[in-house]
VEXKOL-865026 format. One record per residue: residue in one letter; x, y, z of N, C-alpha, C in turn. Coordinates in Angstrom, 2 decimals, padded with zeros to 5 digits, always signed. Each point is the difference from the previous one (the first is absolute). Layout:
BEGIN
 residuo     n.x     n.y     n.z    ca.x    ca.y    ca.z     c.x     c.y     c.z
       A       X       Y       Z       X       Y       Z       X       Y       Z
...
***
This chain:
BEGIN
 residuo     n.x     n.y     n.z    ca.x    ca.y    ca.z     c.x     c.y     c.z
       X -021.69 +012.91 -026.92 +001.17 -000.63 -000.62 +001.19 +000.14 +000.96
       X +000.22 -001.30 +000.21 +001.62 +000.14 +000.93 +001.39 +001.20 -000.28
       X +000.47 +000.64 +000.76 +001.12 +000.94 -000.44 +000.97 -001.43 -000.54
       X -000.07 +000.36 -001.51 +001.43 -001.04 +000.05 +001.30 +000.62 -000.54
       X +000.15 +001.34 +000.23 +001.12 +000.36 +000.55 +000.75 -000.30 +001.38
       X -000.99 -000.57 +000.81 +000.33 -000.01 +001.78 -000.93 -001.35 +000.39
       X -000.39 -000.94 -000.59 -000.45 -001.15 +000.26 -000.08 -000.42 +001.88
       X -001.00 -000.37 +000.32 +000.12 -000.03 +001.62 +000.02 +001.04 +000.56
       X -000.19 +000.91 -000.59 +000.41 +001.32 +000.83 -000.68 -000.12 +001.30
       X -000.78 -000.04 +000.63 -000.95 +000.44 +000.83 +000.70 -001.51 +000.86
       X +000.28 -001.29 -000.06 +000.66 -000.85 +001.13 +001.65 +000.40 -000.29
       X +000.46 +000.43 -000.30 +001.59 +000.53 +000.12 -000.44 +001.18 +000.61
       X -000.79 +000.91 -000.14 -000.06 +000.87 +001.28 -000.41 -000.21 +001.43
       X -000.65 -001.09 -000.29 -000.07 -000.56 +001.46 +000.95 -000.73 +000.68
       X +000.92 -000.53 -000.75 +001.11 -000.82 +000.33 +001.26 +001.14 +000.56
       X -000.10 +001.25 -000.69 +000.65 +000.99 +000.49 -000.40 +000.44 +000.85
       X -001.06 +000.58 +000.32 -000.72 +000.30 +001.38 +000.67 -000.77 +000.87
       X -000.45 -001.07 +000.05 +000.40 -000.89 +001.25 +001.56 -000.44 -000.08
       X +000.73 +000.16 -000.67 +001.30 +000.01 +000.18 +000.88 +001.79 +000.59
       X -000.69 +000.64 -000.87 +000.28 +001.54 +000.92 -000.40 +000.06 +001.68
       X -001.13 -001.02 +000.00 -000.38 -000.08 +001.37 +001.33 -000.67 +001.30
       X +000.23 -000.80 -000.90 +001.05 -000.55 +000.72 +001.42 +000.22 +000.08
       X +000.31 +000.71 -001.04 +001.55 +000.68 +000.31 -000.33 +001.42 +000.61
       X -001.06 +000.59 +000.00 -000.23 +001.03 +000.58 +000.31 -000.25 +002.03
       X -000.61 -001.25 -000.36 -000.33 -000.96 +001.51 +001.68 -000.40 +000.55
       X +000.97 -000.30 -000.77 +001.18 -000.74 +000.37 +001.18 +000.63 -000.32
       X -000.12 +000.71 -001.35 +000.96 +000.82 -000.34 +001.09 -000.95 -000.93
       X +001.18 +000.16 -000.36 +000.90 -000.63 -000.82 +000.57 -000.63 +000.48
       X +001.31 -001.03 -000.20 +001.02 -000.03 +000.51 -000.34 -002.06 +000.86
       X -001.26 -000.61 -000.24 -000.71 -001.32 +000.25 +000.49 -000.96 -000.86
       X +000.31 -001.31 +000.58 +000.00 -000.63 -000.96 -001.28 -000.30 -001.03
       X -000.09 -000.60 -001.40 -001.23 -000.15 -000.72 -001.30 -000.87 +000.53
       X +000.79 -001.28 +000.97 -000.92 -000.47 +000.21 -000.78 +000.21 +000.88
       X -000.02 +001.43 +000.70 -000.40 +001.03 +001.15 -001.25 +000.60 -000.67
       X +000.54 +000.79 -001.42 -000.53 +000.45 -000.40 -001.48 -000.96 -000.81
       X +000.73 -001.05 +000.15 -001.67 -000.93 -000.80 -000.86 -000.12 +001.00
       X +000.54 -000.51 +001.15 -000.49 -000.43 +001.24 -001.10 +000.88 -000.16
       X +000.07 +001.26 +000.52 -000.49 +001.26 -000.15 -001.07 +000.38 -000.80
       X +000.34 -000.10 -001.72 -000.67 +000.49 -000.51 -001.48 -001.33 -000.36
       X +000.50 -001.07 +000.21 -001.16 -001.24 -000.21 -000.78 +000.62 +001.45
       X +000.34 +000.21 +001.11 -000.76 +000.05 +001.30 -001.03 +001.44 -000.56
       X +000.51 +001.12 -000.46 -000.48 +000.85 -000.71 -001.00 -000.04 -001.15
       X +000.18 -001.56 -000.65 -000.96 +000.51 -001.50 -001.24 -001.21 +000.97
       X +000.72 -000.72 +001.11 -001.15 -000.88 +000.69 -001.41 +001.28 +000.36
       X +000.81 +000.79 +000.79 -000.95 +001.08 +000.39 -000.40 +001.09 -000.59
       X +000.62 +000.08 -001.22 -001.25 +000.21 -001.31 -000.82 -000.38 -001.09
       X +000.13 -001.43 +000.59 -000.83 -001.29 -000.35 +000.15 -000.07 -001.94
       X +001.94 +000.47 +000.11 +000.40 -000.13 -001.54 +000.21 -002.02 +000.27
       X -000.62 -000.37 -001.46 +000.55 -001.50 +000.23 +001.63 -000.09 -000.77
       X +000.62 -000.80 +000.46 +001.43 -000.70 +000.19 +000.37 -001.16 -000.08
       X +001.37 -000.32 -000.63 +000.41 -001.22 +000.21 +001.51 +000.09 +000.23
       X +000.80 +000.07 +001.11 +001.13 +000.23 +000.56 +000.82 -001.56 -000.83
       X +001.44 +000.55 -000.72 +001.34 -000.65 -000.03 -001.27 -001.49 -000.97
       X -000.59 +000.61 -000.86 -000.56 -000.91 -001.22 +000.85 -000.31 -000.92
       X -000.26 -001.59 +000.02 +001.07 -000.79 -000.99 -000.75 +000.24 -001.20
       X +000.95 +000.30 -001.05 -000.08 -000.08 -001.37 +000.63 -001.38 -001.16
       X -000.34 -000.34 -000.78 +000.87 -000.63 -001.08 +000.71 +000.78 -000.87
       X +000.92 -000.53 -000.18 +000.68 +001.23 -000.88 +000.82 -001.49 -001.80
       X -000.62 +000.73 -000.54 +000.54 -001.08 -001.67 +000.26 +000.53 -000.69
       X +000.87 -000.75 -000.84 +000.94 +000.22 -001.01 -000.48 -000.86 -001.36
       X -000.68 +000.95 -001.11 -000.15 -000.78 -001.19 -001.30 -001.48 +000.26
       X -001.03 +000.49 +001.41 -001.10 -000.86 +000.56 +000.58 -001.43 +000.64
       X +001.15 +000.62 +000.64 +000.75 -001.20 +000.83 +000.48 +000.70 +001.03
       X -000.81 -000.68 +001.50 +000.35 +000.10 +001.15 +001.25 +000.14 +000.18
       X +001.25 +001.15 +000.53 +000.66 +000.46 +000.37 +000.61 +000.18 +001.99
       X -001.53 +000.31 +000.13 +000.47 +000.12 +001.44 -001.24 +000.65 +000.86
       X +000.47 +000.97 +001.29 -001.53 +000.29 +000.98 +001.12 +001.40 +000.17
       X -000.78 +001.21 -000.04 +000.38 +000.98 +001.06 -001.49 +000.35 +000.70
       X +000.40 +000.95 +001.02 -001.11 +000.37 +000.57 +000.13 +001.29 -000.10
       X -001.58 +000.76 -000.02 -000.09 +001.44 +000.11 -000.02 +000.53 +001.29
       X +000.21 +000.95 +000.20 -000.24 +000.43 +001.80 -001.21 +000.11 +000.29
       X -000.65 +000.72 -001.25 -001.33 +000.13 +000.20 -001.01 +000.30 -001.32
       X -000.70 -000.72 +000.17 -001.93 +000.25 -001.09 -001.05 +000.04 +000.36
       X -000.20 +001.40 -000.79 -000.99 +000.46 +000.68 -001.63 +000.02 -000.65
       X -000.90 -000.44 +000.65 -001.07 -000.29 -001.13 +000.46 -000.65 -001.15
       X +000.64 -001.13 +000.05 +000.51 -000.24 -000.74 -000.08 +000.36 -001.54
       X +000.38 +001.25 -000.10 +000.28 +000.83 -001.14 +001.31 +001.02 +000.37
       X +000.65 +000.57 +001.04 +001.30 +000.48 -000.53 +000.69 -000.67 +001.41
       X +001.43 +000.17 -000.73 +000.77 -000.50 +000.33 +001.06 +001.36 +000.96
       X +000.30 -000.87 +001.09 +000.58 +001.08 +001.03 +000.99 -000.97 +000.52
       X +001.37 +001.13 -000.50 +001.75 -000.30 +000.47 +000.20 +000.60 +001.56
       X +000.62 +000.05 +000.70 +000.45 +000.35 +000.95 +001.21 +000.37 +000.03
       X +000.57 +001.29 +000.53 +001.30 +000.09 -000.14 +000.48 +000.64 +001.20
       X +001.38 -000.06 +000.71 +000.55 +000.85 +000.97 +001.27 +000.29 -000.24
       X -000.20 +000.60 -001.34 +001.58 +000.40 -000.19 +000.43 +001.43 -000.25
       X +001.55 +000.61 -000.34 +000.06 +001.39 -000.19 -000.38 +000.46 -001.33
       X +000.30 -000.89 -000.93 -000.60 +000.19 -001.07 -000.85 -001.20 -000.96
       X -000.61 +000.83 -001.19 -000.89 -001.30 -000.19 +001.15 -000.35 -001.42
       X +000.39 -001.16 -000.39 +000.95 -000.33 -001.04 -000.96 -000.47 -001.36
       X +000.52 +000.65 -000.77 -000.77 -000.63 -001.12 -000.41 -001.31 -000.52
       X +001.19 -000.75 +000.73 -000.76 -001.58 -000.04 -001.57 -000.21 +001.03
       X -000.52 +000.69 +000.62 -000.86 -000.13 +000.76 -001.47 -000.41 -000.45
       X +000.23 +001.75 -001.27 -000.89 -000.24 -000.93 -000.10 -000.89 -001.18
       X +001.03 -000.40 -000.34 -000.02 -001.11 -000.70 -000.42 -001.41 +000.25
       X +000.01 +000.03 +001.38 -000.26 -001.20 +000.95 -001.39 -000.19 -000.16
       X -000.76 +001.10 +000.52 -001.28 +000.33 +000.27 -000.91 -000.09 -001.42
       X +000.57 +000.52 -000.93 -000.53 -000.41 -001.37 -000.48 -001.42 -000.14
       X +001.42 -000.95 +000.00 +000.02 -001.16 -000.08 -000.69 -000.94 +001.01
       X -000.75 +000.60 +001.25 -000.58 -000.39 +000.85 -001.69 +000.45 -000.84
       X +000.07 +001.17 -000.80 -001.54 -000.11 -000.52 -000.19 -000.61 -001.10
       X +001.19 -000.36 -001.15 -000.20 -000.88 -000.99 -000.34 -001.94 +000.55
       X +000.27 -000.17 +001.63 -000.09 -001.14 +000.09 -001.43 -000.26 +000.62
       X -000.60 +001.36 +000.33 -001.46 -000.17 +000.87 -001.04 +000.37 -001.00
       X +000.79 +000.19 -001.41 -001.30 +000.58 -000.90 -000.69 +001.50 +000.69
       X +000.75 +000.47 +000.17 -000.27 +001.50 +001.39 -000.10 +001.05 -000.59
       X -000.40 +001.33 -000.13 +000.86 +001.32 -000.89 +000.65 +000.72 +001.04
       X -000.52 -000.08 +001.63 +000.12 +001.37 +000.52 +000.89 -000.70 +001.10
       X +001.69 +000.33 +000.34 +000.50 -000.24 +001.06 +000.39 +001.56 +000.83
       X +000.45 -000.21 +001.20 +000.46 +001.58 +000.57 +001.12 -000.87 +000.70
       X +001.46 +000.55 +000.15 +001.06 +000.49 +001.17 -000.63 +000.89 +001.10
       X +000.30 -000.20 +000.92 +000.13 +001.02 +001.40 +001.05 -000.82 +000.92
       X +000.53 +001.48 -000.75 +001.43 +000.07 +001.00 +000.27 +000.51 +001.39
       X -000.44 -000.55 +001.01 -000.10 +000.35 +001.26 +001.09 +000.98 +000.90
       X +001.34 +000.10 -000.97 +001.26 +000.32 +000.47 -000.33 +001.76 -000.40
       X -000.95 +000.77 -000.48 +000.21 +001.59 -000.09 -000.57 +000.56 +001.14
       X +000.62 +001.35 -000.19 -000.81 +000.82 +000.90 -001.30 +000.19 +000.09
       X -000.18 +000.04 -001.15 -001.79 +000.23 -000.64 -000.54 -001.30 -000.21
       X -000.79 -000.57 -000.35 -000.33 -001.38 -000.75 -000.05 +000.12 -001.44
       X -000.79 +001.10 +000.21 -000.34 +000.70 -001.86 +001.66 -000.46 -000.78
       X +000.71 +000.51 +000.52 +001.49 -000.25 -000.67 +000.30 -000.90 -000.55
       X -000.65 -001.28 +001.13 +000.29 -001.34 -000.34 -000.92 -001.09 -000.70
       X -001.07 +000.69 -001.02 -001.04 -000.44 -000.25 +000.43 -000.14 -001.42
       X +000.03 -001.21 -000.68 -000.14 -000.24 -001.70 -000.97 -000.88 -000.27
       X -000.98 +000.50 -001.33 -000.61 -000.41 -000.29 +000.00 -001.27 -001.48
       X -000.51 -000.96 -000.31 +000.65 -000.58 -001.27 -001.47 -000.56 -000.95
       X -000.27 +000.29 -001.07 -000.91 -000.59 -001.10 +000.86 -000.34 -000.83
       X -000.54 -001.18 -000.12 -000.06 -001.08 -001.23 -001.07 -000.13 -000.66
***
């Protein structure tokens, strides 16, 4: 039976792996799109599948609204933000929510590339 306290667990730890891999590799202080660069070249060579800056639909009441894109999906089952900032703002997560209510998704993560640690900068989100 799936943990569904922690849904995905086992590809969000791999998505962390290989993102610890790479700020371990570069350190803080990059712009974000450094940090994607990076971590897609990374989940290439752990043969995680991907889909870099994926357009979404996004509706209102089952009426087309508009397109954002994600930075990144992974197996296409969670959803991965990118961030390079000092802090993470609570609109972020709200963002990211609303990025899994539009993919039918449960499991998104933040990584915030801007800490000392990565761990610091790691949020996790179920829906």
């Amino acid at each position: 039976m799936p943990n569904e306290k922690y849904p995905e667990k086992e590809l969000t730890k791999q998505i962390i792996s290989a993102a610890i891999e790479v700020h371990s590799s570069l350190g803080p202080g990059l712009l974000e799109k450094l940090y994607e660069e990076a971590l897609a070249y990374e989940f290439e060579l752990r043969n995680i599948k991907y889909e870099r800056q994926k357009e979404i639909i996004l509706t209102y009441k089952n009426k087309k609204i508009g397109t954002h894109r994600l930075d990144l999906l992974v197996e296409n089952r969670v959803v991965v933000e990118l961030k390079a900032v000092n802090e993470l703002h609570p609109v972020f997560g709200a963002q990211i929510i609303s990025y899994l209510h539009a993919t039918n998704l449960h499991v998104g993560l933040i990584l915030n590339f801007n800490t000392k640690r990565l761990k610091e900068g790691i949020k996790r989100f179920v829906i």
